[in-house]
TIFILUM-321160 format. One record per residue (C-alpha): y, z, x; residue number from 1. Coordinates in steps of 0.05 Angstrom, whole numbers, plus 5000, padded with zeros to 4 digits. Layout:
BEGIN
    yy    zz    xx  num
     Y     Z     X  NUM
...
! end
This chain:
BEGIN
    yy    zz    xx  num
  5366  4685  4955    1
  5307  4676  5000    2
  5281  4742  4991    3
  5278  4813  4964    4
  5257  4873  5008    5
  5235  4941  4966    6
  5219  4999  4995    7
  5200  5063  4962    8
  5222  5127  4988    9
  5203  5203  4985   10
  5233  5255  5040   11
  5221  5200  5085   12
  5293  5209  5121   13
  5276  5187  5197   14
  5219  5141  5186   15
  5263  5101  5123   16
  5319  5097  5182   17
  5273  5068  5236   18
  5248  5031  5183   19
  5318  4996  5160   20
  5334  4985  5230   21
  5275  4941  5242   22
  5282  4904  5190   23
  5357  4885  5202   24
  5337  4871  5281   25
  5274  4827  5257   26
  5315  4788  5208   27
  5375  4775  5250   28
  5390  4709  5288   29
  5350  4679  5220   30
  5369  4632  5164   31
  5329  4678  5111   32
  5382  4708  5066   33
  5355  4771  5040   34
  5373  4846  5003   35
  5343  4906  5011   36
  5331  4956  4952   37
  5308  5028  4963   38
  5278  5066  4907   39
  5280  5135  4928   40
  5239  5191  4886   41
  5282  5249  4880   42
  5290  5259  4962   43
  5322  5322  4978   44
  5311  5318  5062   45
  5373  5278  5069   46
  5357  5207  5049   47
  5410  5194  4998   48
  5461  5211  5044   49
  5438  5177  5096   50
  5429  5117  5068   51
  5499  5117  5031   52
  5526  5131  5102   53
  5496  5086  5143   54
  5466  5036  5107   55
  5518  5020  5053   56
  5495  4946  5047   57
  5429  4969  5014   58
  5419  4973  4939   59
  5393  5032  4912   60
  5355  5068  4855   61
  5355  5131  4859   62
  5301  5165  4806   63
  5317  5232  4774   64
  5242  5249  4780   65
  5183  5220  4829   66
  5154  5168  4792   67
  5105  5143  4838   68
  5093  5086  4883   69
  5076  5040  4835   70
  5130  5042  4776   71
  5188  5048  4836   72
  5164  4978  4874   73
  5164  4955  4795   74
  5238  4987  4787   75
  5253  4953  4853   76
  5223  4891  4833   77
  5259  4891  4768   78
  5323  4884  4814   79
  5304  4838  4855   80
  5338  4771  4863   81
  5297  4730  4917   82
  5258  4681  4909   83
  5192  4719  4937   84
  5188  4799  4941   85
  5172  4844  5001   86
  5136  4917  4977   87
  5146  4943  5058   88
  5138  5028  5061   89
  5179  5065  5087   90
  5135  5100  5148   91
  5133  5017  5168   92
  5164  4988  5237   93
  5180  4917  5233   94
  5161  4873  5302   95
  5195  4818  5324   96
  5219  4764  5270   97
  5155  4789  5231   98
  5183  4782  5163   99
  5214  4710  5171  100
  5139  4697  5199  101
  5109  4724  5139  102
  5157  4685  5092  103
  5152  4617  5122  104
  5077  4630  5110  105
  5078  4651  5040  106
  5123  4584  5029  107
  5064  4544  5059  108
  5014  4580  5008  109
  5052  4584  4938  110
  4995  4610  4904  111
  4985  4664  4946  112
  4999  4736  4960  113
  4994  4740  5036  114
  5000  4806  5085  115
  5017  4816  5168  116
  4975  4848  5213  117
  4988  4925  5210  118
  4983  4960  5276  119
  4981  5043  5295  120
  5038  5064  5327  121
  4992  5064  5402  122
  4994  4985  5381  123
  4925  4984  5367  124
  4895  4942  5298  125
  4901  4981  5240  126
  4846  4961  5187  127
  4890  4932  5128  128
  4854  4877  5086  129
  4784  4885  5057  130
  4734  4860  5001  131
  4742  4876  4924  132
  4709  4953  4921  133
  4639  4932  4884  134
  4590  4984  4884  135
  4559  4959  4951  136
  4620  4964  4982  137
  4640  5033  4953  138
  4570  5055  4979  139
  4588  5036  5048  140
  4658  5066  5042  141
  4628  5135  5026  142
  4567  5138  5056  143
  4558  5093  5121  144
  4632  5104  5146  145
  4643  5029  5124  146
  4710  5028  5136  147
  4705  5047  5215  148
  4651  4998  5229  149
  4686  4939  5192  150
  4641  4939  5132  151
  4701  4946  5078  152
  4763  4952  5117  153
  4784  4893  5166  154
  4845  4880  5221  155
  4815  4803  5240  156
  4860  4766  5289  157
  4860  4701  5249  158
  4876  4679  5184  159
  4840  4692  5131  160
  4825  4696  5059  161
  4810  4769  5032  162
  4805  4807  4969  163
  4869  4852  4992  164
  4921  4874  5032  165
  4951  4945  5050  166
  5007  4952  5002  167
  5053  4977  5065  168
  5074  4908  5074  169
  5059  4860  5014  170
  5090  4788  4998  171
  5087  4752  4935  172
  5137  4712  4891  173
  5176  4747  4846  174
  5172  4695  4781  175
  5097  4711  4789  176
  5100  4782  4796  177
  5151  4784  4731  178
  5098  4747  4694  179
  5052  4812  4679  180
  5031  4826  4751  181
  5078  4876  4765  182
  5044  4948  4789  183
  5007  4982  4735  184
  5043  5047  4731  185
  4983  5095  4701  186
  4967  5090  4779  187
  5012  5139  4814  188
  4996  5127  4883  189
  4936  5088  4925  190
  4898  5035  4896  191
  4956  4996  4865  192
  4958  4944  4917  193
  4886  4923  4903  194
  4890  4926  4826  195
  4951  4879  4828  196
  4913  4838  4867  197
  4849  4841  4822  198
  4890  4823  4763  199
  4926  4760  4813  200
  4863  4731  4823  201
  4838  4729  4756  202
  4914  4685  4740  203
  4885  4639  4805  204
  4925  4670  4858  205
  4886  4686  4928  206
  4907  4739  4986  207
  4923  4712  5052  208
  4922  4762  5124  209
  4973  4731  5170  210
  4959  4767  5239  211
  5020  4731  5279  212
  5065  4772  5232  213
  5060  4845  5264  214
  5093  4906  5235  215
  5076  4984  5257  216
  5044  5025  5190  217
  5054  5101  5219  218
  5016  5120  5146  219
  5017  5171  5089  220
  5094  5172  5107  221
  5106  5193  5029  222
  5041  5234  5011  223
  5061  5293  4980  224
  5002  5325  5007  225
  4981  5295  5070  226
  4914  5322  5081  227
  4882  5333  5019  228
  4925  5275  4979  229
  4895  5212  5010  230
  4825  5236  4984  231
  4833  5257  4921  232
  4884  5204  4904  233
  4830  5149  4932  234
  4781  5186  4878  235
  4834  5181  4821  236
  4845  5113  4839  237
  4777  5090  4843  238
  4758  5116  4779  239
  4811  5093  4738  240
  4801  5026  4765  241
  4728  5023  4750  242
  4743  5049  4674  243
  4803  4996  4673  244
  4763  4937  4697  245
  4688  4944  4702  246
  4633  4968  4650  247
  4607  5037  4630  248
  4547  5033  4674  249
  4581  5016  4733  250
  4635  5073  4717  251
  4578  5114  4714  252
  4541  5097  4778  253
  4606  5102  4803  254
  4625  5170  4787  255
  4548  5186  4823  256
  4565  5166  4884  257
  4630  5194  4887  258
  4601  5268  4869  259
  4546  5258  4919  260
  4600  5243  4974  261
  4639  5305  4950  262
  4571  5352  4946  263
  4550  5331  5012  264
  4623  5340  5055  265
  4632  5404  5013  266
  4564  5426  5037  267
  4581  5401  5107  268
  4646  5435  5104  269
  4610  5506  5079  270
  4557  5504  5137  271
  4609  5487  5193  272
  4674  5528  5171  273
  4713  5469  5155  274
  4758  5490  5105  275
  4793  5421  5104  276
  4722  5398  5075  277
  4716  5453  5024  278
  4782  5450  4994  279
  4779  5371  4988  280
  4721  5363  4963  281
  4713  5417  4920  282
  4767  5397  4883  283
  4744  5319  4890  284
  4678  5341  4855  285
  4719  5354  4796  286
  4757  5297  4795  287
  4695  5251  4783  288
! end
């Protein structure tokens, strides 16, 4: 089998049916043979029966708890009998023949993980590939709005080699991934994509962005909390990266910067009402 599509799913009903739709209209009229495997975290909006209803075709694991994003792509993956694996979310719309695209590609670049071009759902570029987060770069992030201005987050229009991709649309070969680069699982959701990565480039494997593959990322399809979750979870994340993979000094400069950015949007926050600010990054302080 050509290839292996996992998606992970969370009281994602509508968007995980859109979703399964495009990918069954952007991979027919091809010669890739494919499966798709849903790992659903305890849904209760629906999914289960929707997807034994109308998608019958699709293998399934359905969890008894919500394990997170990164042990279900690894249950998923565990499954898996293609050749090269496809991590797509489930809040993802898949464009034209976009995954055969993004296959043929990954064929032409066996030691690579490679990633489309994500859009918004007005079609414009969604920032989805980046450098490694070094201190310089989480500096930016927090403090200069890095990410808008194209400092730490990217959407380029050609290929190119980067440090990541999202993780809502991911491609790498399974025998690899088996070998010990599967998610780690102590990361329950953001950051994942990049640490897999991380470790993938220490083993000699690069990340490709392929922008003529083009798929739709709605985002934070499956955050349990959609307003405060991103943030804190990017704190979590960050931190138990840096503990994982850098030194105590940087761990500590890191956990600096991250207070300061929590200190000065809580202040912000206090002096202009914004009890979106307060509440985040109140609790955020903590966190680091």
């Amino acid at each position: 089998m050509d290839l292996s599509i996992v998606i992970v799913s969370f009281n994602t009903k509508k968007l995980l049916d859109d979703c399964l739709s495009s990918v069954e209209r952007s991979l027919k009229d091809t010669n890739v043979s494919y499966e798709v495997i849903v790992v659903d975290n305890v849904s209760i909006d629906g999914t289960r029966e929707m997807l034994k209803k109308k998608y019958p075709q699709v293998q399934t694991v359905l969890n008894s708890e919500n394990v997170g994003f990164g042990r279900a792509n690894n249950q998923g993956t565990r499954k898996a009998k293609g050749e090269y694996v496809f991590y797509l979310n489930s809040d993802t719309i898949v464009l034209n023949k976009a995954i055969a695209k993004l296959l043929s590609f990954a064929r032409q670049h066996p030691k690579h993980f490679v990633g489309p071009k994500l859009l918004n759902l007005d079609r414009s570029p969604q920032s989805s590939c980046g450098p490694f987060f070094s201190l310089p770069v989480v500096f930016a992030a927090l403090f200069l709005r890095g990410d808008r201005i194209g400092l730490t987050r990217w959407s380029p229009t050609r290929t190119r080699k980067v440090s990541w991709v999202s993780g809502a649309a991911l491609m790498g070969p399974r025998k690899q991934l088996l070998d010990n680069l599967l998610f780690d699982e102590k990361i329950f959701m953001y950051m994942e994509e990049i640490d897999l990565l991380y470790r993938a480039r220490k083993r000699g494997f690069r990340t490709l962005f392929y922008p003529k593959s083009v798929i739709i990322h709605l985002g934070s399809g499956s955050s349990t909390n959609k307003k405060k979750g991103p943030v804190l979870n990017i704190y979590r994340g960050l931190i138990y990266f840096y503990k994982k993979h850098h030194p105590s000094w940087k761990v500590r400069i890191l956990l600096f910067l991250l207070k300061a950015k929590a200190a000065i949007a809580w202040s912000i926050g206090v002096v202009s009402g914004n009890s979106y600010l307060k509440e985040t990054y109140a609790e955020a302080f903590w966190i680091a």
